[in-house]
N, C-alpha and C positions, 0 to 999 in steps of 0.2 A: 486440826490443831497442830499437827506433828506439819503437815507444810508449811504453816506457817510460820511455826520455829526457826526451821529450815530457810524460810525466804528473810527472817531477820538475820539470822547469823551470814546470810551470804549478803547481806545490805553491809552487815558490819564487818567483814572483812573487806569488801571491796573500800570501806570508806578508811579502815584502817591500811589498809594496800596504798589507796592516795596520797593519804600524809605522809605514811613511811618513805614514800618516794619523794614526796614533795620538802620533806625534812634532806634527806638523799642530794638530791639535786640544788639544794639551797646551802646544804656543806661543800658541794664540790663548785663552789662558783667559782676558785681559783683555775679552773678548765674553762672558765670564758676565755683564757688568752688562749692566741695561737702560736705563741715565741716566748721562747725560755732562751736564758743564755747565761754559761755559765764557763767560768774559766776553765783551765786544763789542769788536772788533778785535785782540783776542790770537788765540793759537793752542795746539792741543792736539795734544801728540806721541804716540802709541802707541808705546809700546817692543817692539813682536815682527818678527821676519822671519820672515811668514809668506807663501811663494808663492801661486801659484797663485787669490790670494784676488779675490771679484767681490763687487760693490755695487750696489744701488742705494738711490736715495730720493724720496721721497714731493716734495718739492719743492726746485726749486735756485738759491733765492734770500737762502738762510739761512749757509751754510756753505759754505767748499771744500773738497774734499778733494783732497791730492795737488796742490792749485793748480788742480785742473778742478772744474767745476761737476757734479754728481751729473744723473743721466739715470737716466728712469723704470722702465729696461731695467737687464738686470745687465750690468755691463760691469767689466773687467779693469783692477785697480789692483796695482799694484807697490811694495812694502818701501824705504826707510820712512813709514809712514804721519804724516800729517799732515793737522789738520782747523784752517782759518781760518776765523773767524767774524766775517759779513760786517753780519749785520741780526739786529735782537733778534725772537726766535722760536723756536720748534720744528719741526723734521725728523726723520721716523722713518725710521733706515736700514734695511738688511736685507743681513746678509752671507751668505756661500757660500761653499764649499771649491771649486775646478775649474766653478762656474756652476752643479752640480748638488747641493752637498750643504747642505741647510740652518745655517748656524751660530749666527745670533742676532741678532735684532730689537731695535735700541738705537734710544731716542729722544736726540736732543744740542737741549738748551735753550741759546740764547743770551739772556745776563742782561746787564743795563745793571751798573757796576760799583757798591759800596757801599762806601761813605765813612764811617767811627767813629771817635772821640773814645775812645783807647783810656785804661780806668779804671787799677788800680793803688791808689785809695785804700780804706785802711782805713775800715768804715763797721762800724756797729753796726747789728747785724738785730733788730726786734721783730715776732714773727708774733704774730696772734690766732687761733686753731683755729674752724673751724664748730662750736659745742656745745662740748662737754667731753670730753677723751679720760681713759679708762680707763687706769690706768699702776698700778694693782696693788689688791689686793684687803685689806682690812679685816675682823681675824676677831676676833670678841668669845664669852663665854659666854654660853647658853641651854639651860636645863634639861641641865646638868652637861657640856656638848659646844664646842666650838670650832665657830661657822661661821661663813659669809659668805652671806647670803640670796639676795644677786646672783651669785654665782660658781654657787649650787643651781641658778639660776636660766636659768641658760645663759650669764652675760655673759662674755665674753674679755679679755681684757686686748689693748688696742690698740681695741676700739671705741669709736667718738664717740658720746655722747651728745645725740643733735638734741631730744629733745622731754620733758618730763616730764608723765604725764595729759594729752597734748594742747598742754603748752604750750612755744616755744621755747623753748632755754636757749641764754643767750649767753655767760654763764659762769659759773664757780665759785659766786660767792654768788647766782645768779641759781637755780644749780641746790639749793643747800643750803634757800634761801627754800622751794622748791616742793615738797623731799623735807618738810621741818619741815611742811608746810602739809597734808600726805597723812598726820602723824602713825603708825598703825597700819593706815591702811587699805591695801589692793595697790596698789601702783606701778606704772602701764605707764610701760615705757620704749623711744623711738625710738630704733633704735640706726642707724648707719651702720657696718656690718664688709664692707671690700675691696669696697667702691660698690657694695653694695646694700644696702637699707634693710630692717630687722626690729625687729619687733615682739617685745618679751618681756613679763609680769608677772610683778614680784618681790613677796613677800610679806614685809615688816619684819619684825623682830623686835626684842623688848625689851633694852635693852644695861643690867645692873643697873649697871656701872661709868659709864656717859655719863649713867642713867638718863633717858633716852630710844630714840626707836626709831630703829635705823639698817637698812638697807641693805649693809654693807659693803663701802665701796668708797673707794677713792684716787681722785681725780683731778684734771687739770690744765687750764690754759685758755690758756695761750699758752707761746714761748717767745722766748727771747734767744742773743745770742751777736755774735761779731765773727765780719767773715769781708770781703772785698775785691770792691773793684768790678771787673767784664768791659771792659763798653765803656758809652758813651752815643751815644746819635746823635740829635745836636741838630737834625735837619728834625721826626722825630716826637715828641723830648723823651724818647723809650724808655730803659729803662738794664735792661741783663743783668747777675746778681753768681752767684756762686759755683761755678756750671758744674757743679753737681749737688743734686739734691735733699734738703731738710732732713727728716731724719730723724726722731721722737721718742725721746731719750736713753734711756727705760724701757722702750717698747716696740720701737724699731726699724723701725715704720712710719712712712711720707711725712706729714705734719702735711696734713693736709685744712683749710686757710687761710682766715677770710671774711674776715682783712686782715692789714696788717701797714707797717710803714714803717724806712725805713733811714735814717740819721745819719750823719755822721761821728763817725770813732773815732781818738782819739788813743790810740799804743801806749803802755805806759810799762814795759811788762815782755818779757823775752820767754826763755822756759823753752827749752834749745836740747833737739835731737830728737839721741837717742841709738838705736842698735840695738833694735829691739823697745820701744825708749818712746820715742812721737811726740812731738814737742816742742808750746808751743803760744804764742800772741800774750796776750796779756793788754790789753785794753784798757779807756779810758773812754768812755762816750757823751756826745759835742759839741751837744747840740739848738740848731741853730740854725735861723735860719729862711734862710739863703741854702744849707744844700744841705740838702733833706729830700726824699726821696723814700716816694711812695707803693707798697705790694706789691700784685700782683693777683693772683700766680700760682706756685704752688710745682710744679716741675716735674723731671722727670728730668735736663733741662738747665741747672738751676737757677731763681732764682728772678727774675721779672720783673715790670717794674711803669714808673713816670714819674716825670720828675725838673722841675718847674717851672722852677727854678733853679740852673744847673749851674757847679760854679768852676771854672775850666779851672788855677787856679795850683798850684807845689810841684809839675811834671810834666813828663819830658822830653819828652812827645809834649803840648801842649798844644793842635793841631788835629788834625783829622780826616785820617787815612789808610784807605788801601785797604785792605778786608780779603780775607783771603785765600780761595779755593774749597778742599774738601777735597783736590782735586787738585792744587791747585798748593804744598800744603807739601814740604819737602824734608827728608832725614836731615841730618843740621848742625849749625853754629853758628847760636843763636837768641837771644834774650834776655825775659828778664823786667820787668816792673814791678812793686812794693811795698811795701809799707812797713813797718820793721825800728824806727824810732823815730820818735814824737813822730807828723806828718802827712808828711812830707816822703815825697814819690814818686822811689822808685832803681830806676837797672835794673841786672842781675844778668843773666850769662853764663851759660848755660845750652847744653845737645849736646841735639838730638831723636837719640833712638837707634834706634826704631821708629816705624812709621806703620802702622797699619790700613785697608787700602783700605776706603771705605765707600760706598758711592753713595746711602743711607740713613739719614738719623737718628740715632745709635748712640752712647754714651760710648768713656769709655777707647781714641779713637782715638790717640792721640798716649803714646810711653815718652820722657818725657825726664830728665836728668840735669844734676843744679845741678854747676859745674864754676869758678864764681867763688870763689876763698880767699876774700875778703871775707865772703860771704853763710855759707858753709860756716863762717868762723870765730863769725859772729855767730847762727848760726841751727843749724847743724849740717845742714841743708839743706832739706828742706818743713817748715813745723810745720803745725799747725792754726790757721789762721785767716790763713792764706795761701790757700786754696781762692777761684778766681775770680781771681787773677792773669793779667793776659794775659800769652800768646805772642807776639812779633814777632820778623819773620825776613824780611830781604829786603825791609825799608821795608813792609812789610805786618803785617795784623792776623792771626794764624793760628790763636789757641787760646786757652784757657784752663787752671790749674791745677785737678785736681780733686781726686786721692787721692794718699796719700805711701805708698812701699812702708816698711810697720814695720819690717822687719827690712834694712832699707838706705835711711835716711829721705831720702840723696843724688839717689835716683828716686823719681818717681812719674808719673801717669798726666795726660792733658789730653783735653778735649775740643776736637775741630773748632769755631772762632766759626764758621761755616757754620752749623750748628745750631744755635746760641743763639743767633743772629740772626733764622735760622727759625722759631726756636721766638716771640719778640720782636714778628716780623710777624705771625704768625699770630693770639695772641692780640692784638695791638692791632686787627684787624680781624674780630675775632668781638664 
């Protein structure tokens, strides 16, 4: 009888030992990241009460935690956690359940803080494509049939065309010159399809209606459009705009860019966004020569490049502020920057209703919701060519606008400025 007491109480401890751990480890899920990153003299909160929890780290001149310095040994820290960051640098922690159970190796970067010149204004984008992109296919009669010699031929629609016979093509007539100049003979063509490069030969055929020989093929060599400035940060001259990649309207792929430059754009229209039909900006392009920016780079974060000459005027933030870490946004009240008529920069009320923890790179971190009558009566709430609006929240630079939900055009989605700043520095020092 007495064993058996004994073998229930040690069934019920071990089953109670499971959960307790399993409760444990399902509080500390904020240790799935591996990257923390927090300014220089602020401080970073961990929201869990998690006992029994032991630390150590790699070095204890970077960071506090708990208000004590970190020691190379694991040693016992107590809820609520707290990390001060003392010197710009990196420390690799290492936590533990009880000093025995492994739970996860985080590095915490300490960053000197970033100052942006947050954008708002309307600008007109002109990309130039690498080559010529493919955006549909060309089909004429021969010998009683309907074809397209390059469609036979293997070509897709959405591939760039980089070379004709060997030679670049920079654009549209550049390329028709060198098709015309091949007359009847085979065509190689360089193609660039999803960054890797191929090789095809298309074989012409006679078009009795052009009466000449074509290929058949549509194609394009740049494009246009409005769309709003991120930020600028006038130490490097950089400017971030849209906060997501430009697309090609016929094929739906990224535009593969050997340049491009942005204007200012005056609105003069602007289509309000109803349920399932996004609204959009209508604007003119301003060339002038005190704000023209150069494009380098079309990117999943949008599109980035440098601004010689930046006008700071028509802006309620006309100097530089703090921008925000992905961690220190908050669900909230927030507000926007934009522009609704003429050039003139408004800010517009706005709720963040979601945030995606990200410790990485990532879009659509940010669900927010337009909540200003004003903008809501004149806009009906994101249209198109709002994309690139900043976020500000808390005297801070925190996002940008990126996608409008169609079927509730009042939300839509933002990206972390963390990452398009990131994204900013990076290419400025490649």
């Amino acid at each position: 009888m007495k064993s058996r007491i004994l073998r229930y109480l040690s069934i019920f401890f071990i089953i109670f030992f499971c959960l307790v751990t399993s409760v444990f480890l399902w509080q500390a899920q904020i240790l799935s990241t591996d990257q923390v990153r927090i300014y220089k003299g602020e401080s970073y909160y961990v929201n869990m009460r998690l006992p029994f929890l032991y630390v150590k780290g790699d070095r204890d001149d970077i960071i506090l935690l708990n208000g004590c310095q970190l020691s190379p040994e694991l040693s016992r820290v107590r809820p609520p956690y707290s990390m001060q960051a003392l010197e710009l640098g990196e420390v690799k922690l290492e936590f533990s359940l009880f000093g025995k159970i492994p739970l996860r190796q985080i590095t915490v970067n300490v960053l000197p803080e970033v100052y942006l010149v947050p954008g708002g204004h309307s600008i007109g984008i002109k990309l130039h494509s690498r080559g010529v992109a493919v955006v549909g296919f060309y089909y004429f009669e021969e010998g009683g049939r309907n074809i397209s010699p390059a469609r036979e031929a293997g070509v897709l629609i959405g591939d760039t065309i980089v070379a004709i016979n060997g030679e670049d093509v920079s654009n549209v007539n550049r390329a028709a010159e060198l098709l015309e100049k091949a007359g009847g003979s085979p065509v190689k063509l360089l193609l660039s399809r999803d960054g890797k490069m191929i090789e095809l030969t298309v074989y012409p055929a006679f078009s009795s209606i052009d009466r000449s020989y074509r290929i058949g093929l549509y194609i394009r060599d740049s494009a246009a459009g409005v769309g709003t400035l991120s930020f600028y940060n006038p130490e490097t001259k950089r400017f971030g705009a849209l906060g997501h990649v430009i697309l090609d309207t016929d094929t739906n792929k990224p535009i593969d860019i050997k340049g491009g430059t942005i204007v200012k754009a005056k609105i003069i229209d602007i289509k309000p966004a109803q349920r399932g039909q996004p609204g959009e900006k209508t604007g003119i392009f301003m060339e002038h020569d005190d704000f023209k920016g150069v494009i380098d780079k079309n990117t999943p974060f949008g599109i980035f490049g440098h601004i010689e000459q930046f006008q700071y005027e028509n802006s309620p933030y006309p100097e530089p502020i703090p921008m925000a870490l992905a961690g220190q946004v908050e669900l909230g009240p927030a507000e926007i920057l934009t522009v609704v008529e003429g050039d003139k920069i408004a800010s517009y009320n706005v709720e963040i209703e979601k945030l995606t923890y990200q410790t990485r790179p990532s879009d659509k971190g940010i669900v927010l919701r337009v909540v200003d009558e004003e903008l809501l009566r004149l806009t009906g709430g994101i249209v198109q060519g709002m994309s690139g609006s900043p976020i500000i929240q808390n005297g801070r630079l925190v996002g940008a606008i990126t996608h409008v939900f169609v079927n509730d055009p009042t939300r839509g989605y933002g990206v972390f400025m963390e990452w398009m700043h990131q994204e900013a520095e990076i290419l400025a020092n490649n």
